[in-house]
N, C-alpha and C positions, 0 to 999 in steps of 0.2 A: 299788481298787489293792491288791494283795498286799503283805503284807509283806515288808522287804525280805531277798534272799537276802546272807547273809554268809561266812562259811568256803567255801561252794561257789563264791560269786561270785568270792571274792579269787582264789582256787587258778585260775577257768578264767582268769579276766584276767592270773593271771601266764604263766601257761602260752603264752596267745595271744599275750604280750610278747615271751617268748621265745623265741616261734614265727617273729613280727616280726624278731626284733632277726635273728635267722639267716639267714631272707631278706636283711635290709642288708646284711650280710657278704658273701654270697654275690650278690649282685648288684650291680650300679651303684651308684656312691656318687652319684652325682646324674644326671638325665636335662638335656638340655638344653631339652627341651621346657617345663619346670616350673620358674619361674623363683622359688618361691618358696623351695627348696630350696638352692640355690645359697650360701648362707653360713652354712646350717645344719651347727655344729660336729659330724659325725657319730662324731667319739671320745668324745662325752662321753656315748653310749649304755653299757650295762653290756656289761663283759666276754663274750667269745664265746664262750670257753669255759665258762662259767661256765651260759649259755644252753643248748650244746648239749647237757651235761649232764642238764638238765628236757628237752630239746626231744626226745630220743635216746629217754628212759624213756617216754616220752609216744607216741612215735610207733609203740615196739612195743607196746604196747597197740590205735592203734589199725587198724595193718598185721596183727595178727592176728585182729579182730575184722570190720574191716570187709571181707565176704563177700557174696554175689548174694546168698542168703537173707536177711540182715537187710535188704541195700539193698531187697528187694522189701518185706520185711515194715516197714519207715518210709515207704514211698510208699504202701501200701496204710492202714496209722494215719494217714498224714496226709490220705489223702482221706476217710475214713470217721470220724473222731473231730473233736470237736469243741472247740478249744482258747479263743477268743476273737473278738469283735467290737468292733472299736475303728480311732479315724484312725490315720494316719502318726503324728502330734503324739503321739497318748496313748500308743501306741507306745514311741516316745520315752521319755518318764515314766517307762513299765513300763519299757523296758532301766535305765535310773537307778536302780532298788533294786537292779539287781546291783554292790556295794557292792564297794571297792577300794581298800584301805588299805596293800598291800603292797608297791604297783608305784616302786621309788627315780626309773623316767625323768620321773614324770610328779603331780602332785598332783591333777589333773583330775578334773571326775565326769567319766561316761558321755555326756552330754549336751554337755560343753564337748569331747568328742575327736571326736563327731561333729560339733559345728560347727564344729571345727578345719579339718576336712578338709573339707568343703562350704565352708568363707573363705577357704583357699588355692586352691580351685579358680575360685572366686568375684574373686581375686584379679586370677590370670592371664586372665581374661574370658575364661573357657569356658563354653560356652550355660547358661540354666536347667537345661534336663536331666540337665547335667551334678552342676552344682551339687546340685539335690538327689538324684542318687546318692549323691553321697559324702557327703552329711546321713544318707540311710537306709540304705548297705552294709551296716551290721553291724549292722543288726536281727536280722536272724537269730539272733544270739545268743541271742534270747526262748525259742529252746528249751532254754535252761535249766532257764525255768520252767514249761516242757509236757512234761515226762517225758522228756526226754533221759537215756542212762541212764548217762552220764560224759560227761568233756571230750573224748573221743576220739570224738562222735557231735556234737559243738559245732563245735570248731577245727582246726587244720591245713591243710597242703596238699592240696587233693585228685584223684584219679587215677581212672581211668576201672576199674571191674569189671566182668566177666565175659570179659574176657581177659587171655592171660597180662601180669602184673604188671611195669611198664616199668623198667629201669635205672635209668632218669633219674628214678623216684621217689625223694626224700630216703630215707634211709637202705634199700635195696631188700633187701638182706639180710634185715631183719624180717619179710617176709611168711612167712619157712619155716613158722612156726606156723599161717599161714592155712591152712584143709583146701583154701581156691581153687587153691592154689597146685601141688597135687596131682590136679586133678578131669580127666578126661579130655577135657572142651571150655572149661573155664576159662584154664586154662593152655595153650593155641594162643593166636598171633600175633593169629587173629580172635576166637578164643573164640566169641560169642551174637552177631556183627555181620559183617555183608557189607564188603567193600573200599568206602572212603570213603565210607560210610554217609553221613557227617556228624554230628558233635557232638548237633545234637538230636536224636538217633537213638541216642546212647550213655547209661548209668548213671554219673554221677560219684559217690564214693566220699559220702556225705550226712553234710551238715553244715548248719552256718549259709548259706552260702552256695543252697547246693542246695534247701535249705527256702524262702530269702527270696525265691529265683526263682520258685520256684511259687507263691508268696504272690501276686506284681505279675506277672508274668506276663500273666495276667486278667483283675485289675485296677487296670489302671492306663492311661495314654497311652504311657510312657513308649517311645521309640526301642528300636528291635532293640541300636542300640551301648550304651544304656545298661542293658539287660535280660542284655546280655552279660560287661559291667561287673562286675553283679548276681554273676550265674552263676560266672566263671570270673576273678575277680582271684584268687584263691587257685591255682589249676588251676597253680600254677608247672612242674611236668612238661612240659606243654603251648606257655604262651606265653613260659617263658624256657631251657627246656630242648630244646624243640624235638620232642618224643618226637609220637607217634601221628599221624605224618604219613600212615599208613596208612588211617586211620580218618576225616580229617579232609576236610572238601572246601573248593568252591572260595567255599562262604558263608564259613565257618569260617576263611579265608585274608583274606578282605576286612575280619573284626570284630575280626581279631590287633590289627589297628593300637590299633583303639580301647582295647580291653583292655590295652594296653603303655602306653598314655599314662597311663590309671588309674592306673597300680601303684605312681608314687613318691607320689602323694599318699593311698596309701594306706597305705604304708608309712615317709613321713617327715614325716609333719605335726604328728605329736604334740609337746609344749610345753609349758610350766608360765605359757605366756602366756595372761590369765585372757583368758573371751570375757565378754563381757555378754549372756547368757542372753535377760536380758527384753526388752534393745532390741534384740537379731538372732530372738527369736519372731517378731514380727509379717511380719518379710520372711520367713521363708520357709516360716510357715504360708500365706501369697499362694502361695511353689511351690507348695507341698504343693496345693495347691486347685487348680494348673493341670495338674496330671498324676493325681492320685487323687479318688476318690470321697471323701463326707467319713466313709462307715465301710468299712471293708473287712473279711473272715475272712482270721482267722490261723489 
């Protein structure tokens, strides 16, 4: 087990808070689908301004950086370098030393915000696979500790590269810094992709997300809807903005639903309600065991 990251852990997890808290704002205070959310006081979240201020700095860092070259050159390290071998569970653990002492919404380890979200889901009786998606979404995050080379290669919303840069991405102004934004096929409607290609035919802008996908993808059992889940709950451009309809086809229109049910449990679950750790291990190390192998590469 490495030891544990502190100053870089606390800064991504605030960052990613008030990544979160943005989204609430800007979205639906509650689905009706998700009933666990429903008398969750959602003003007692930190101020929004206050958020978009981190959220705003953060984002032009990484609408200037994130470019086709780097997106190629993280898919190319990620298939070629060799970060780790371990379960889901241990997994788990490792995200737990990224330590987090700053966040006012929440007193939580890492470990009790993911079973948050896998026991609300859990709650509403949505199948096992649902269930442990929302246990293991934000592994991803582990590329913290495989050479990530900031927050802005971790967290955020993210948006499709190597065409022109959508509107409907948060803050769309910051890309001017990007050279994509300039490039004579980057910047076209299609840019590197044929009309309704389809999603799995496109580059999303890589992150936790985009890393965790390729992770299970593989290896794993898990459903297309929950591999989609995986991929694209962050992708807000997409599934609540409505952007790259051009791009998108008729798979990519049937998995919306799935991906939209996700998104309040991924975005309102969190609590200072403790979970018991060691009596909810043993269920959903059983998930874990009906959908992964018991080691996987990271």
């Amino acid at each position: 087990m490495p030891e544990a990251v502190t100053v870089t852990g606390r800064e991504l997890d605030a960052t990613s808070d008030a990544i979160d808290e943005v989204n609430v704002i800007k979205g639906k205070m509650w689905n009706a689908e998700s009933e666990f959310d429903e008398k969750k006081d959602k003003s007692k979240f930190r101020d929004y301004e206050a958020a978009c201020d981190r959220v705003k700095a953060f984002y032009k860092e990484q609408h200037e950086k994130q470019t086709v070259a780097y997106n190629i050159k993280a898919r190319v390290d990620f298939k070629t370098k060799k970060r780790a071998r371990m379960g889901v569970w241990e997994a788990i653990e490792m995200l737990n030393t990224i330590i987090d002492d700053s966040d006012p919404d929440t007193s939580m380890s890492q470990i009790e915000h993911l079973l948050q979200t896998a026991e609300a889901i859990r709650r509403d009786g949505k199948p096992e696979w649902m269930q442990v998606t929302g246990l293991l979404h934000d592994l991803g995050k582990l590329l913290l500790l495989f050479g990530a080379e900031g927050q802005w290669d971790v967290v955020g919303d993210t948006f499709v590269v190597g065409c022109k840069f959508s509107d409907k991405i948060i803050y769309p102004e910051t890309f001017a810094n990007n050279p994509d934004t300039y490039d004579a096929v980057y910047s076209t409607e299609y840019g590197i992709y044929k009309p309704n290609c389809g999603l799995d035919n496109v580059m999303l802008s890589w992150g936790h997300d985009e890393y965790l996908y390729n992770v299970v993808k593989d290896q794993s059992t898990l459903p297309p809807e929950a591999l989609a889940m995986i991929r694209y709950h962050s992708f807000y451009p997409w599934h609540r903005e409505g952007a790259y309809s051009h791009l998108t086809n008729e798979k990519d229109m049937k998995i919306l639903e799935a991906v939209k049910s996700f998104n309040p449990y991924d975005l309102y679950s969190k609590s200072d309600e403790p979970c018991d750790v060691e009596k909810l291990k043993p269920y959903y190390q059983g998930l874990i065991a009906k959908f992964f192998p018991p080691v996987l590469d990271w």
